[in-house]
C-alpha positions in Angstrom: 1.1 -2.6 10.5 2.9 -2.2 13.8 2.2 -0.9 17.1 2.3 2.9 16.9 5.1 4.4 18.8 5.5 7.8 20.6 8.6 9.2 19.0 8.9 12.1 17.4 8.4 12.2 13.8 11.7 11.7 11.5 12.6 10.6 8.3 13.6 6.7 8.4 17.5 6.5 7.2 16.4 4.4 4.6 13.5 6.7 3.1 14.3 7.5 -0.6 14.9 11.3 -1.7 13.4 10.8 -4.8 10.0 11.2 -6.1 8.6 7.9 -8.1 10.3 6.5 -10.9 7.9 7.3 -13.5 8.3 11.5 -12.7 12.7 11.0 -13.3 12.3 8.4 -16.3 14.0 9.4 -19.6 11.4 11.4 -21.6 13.8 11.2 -24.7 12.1 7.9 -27.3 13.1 7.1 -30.3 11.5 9.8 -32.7 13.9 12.0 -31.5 15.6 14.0 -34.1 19.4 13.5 -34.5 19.8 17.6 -34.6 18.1 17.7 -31.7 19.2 14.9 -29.4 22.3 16.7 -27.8 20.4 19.6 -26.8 17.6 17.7 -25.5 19.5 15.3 -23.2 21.2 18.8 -21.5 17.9 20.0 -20.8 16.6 16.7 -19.3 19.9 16.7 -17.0 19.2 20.2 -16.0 15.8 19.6 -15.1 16.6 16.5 -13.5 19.5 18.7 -11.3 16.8 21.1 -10.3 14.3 18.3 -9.2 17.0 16.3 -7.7 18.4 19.8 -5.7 14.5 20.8 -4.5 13.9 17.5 -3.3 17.2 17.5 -1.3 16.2 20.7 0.1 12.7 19.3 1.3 14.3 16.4 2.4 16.5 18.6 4.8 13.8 20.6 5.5 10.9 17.5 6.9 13.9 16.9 9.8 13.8 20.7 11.1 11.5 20.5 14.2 10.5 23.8 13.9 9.0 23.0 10.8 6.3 21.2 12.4 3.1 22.6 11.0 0.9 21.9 14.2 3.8 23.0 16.6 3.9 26.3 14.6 0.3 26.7 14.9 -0.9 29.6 17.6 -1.1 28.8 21.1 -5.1 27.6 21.1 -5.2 26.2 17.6 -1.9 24.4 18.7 -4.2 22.7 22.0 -7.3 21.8 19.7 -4.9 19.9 17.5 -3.2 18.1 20.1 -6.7 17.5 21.4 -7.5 15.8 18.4 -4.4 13.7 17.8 -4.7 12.4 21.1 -8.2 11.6 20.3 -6.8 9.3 17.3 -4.2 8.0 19.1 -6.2 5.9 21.5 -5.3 2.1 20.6 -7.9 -0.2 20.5 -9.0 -2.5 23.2 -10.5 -5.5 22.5 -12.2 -5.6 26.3 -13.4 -2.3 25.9 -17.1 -2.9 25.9 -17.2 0.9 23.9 -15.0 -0.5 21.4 -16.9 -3.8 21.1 -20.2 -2.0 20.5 -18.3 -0.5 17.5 -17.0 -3.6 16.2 -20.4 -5.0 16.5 -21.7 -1.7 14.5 -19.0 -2.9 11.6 -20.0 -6.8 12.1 -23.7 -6.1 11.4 -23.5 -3.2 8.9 -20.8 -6.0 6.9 -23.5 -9.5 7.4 -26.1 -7.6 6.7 -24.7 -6.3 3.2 -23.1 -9.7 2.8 -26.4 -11.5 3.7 -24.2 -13.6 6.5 -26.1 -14.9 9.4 -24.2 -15.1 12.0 -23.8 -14.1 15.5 -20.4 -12.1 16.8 -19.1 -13.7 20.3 -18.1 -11.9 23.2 -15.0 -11.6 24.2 -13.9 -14.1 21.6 -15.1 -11.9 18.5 -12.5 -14.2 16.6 -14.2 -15.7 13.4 -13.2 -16.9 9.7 -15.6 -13.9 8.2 -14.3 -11.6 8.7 -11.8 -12.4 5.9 -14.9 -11.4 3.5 -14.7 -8.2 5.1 -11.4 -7.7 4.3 -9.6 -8.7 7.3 -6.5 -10.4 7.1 -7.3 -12.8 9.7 -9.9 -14.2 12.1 -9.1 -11.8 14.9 -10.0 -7.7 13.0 -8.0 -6.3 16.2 -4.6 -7.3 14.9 -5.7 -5.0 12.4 -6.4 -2.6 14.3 -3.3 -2.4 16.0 -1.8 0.5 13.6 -4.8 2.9 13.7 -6.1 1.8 16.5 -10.0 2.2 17.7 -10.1 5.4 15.4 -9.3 3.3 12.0 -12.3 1.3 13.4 -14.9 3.9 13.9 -13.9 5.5 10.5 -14.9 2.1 9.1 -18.6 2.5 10.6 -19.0 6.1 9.6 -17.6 5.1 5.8 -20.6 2.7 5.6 -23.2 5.3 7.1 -22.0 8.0 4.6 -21.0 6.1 1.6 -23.2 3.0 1.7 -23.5 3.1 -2.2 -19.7 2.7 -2.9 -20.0 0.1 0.7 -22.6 -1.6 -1.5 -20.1 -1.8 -4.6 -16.9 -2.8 -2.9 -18.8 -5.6 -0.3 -20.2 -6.8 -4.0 -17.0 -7.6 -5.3 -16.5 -12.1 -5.3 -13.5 -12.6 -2.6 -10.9 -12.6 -4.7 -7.3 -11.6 -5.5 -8.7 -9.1 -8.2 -10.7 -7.1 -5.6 -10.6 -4.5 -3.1 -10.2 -5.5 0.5 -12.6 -3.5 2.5 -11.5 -3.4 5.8 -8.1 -3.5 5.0 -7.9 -0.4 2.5 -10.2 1.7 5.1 -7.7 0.7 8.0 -4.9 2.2 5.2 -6.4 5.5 4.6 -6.3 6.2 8.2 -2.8 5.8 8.4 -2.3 7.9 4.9 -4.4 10.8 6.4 -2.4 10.5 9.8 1.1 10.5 8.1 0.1 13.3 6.7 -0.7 15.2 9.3 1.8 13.9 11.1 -0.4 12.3 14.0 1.7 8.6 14.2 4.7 7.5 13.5 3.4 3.9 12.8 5.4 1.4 10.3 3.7 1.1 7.1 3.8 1.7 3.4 3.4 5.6 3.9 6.1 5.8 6.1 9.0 5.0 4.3 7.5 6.2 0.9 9.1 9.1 -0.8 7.4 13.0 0.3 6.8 15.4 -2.4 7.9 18.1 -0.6 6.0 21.4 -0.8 3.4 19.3 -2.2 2.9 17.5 0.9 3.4 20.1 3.5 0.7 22.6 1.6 -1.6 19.7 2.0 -0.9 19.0 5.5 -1.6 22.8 5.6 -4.9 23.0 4.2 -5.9 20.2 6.1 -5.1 21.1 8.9 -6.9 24.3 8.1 -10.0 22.7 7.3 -9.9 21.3 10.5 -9.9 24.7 12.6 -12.3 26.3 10.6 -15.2 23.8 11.0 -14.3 24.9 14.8 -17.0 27.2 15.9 -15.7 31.0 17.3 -17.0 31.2 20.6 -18.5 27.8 21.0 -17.9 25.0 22.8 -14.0 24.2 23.1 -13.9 21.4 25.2 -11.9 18.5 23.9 -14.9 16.4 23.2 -16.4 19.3 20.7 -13.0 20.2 18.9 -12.4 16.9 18.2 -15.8 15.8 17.0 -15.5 18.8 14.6 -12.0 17.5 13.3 -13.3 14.0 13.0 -16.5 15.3 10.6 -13.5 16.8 8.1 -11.4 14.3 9.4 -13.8 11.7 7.3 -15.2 13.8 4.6 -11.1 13.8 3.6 -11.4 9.9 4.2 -14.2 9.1 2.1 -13.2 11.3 -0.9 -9.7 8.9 -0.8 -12.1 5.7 -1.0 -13.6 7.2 -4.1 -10.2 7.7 -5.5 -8.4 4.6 -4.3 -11.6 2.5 -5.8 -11.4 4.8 -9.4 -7.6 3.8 -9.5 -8.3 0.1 -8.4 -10.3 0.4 -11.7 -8.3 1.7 -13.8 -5.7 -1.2 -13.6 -5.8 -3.0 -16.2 -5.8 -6.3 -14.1 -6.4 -5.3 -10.6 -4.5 -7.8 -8.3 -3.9 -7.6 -4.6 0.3 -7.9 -5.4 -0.4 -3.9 -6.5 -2.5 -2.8 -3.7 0.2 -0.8 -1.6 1.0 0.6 -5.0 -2.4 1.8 -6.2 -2.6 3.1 -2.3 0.2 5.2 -2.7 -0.9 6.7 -6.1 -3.9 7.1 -3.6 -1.8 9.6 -1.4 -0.1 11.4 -4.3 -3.6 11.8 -5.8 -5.0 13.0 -2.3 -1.9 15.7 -1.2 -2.2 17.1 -4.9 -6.3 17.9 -4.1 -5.2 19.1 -1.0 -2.9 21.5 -2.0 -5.1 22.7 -4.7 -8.0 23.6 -2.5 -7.5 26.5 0.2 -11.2 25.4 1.4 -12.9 22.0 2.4 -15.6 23.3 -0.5 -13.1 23.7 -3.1 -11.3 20.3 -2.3 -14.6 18.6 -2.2 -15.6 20.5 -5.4 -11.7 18.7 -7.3 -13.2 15.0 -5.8 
């Protein structure tokens, strides 16, 4: 992942049009009946047409800045968002002694689980464990780099909340057949804030292909669960908006563990060459639960 940049958000030039593979393939196979083939393949290309014209139009439609769901938001709602994404935006900071009593939160929560005794340095936190973790190297804060401190504190709230799928997934032997903690945590951050449109970091969600309405109805409701779990006439400082966002923020978060885990099942060989692909089944899975759900209940109820 790459250092997050302030830009505003566009579609890269390279970013595919086109949904996956698998929704454009031929549907025809060989049973078809001769009498029936002609008429068949006409329909496919209409359909196709249609799919291929909607998703042009969405396509068109993601680089219009007045499309912007949060800009389009009212004035106040508009502020509390902006609150909250700059909340997430903060990078971490390896000398930051509030970040480091995170990190050493994560570090204890992950020995303790993995029954590893040993002791985190300061400022050098820089050790071979945490590859069991799931890092990809010595040093977690390279990893951090993407989604900054926020990816790290939804790490430590994933393991107070879910510490039975935590259990499960810090189980697994190290291997290229199993889930890497850390790393898929650090990746649902950056799924949730693409969707939202909160970063404009480099990674697999970035240049993967939207699904138009799909998308920007779950972006919607999101967004919307966010707002109502603000209370009317309560506090509205900065602080309490975005503590609020970050509670639905991570309920979102932990439902698209549970999913990216059931998929990493389902493979029929899990290997780590497939992750970013079982993560972006992940995101199709997550933005159609979204949509489907006008209330945090209802999308919790689909999980």
């Amino acid at each position: 992942m790459l250092r997050n940049r302030n830009k505003q958000h566009a579609r890269p030039e390279n970013q595919p049009l086109l949904d996956s593979e698998d929704r454009y393939s031929d549907d025809e196979g060989d049973t078809l009946l001769g009498g029936h083939r002609s008429g068949e393949k006409k329909n496919n290309i209409v359909a196709k047409a249609g799919r291929l014209f909607m998703d042009l139009i969405y396509a068109i439609t993601d680089m219009i800045p007045g499309l912007d769901l949060v800009g389009d938001l009212p004035e106040r709602d508009r502020a509390r968002m902006m609150a909250f994404k700059t909340y997430v935006s903060q990078p971490y900071n390896a000398e930051d002694s509030g970040h480091f009593a995170v990190l050493r939160q994560l570090w204890d929560a992950c020995c303790s689980e993995a029954r590893v005794k040993e002791e985190l340095g300061q400022p050098d936190v820089s050790s071979a464990t945490w590859k069991k973790f799931g890092f990809q190297g010595t040093d977690p804060g390279t990893d951090f780099r993407g989604g900054g401190v926020f990816s790290l504190k939804n790490l430590v709230q994933f393991i107070e909340g879910e510490h039975v799928l935590f259990h499960r997934l810090m189980s697994q032997p190290p291997s290229v057949h199993s889930i890497p903690f850390a790393i898929a945590g650090i990746n649902i951050t950056m799924m949730l804030l693409h969707l939202l449109q909160f970063t404009t970091a480099k990674t697999c969600f970035s240049t993967a292909p939207t699904h138009g309405s799909i998308t920007k109805l779950a972006r919607k409701h999101m967004l919307q669960y966010m707002l109502n779990s603000i209370s009317e006439g309560g506090d509205d400082s900065d602080e309490a908006v975005s503590a609020a966002c970050e509670a639905v923020f991570m309920t979102v978060y932990c439902a698209s563990y549970k999913i990216l885990f059931a998929l990493w099942e389902e493979e029929e060989t899990p290997n780590i060459m497939q992750f970013n692909s079982v993560l972006l089944k992940t995101k199709t899975a997550i933005e159609e639960k979204l949509r489907r759900a006008a209330t945090l209940n209802e999308f919790l109820a689909s999980v």
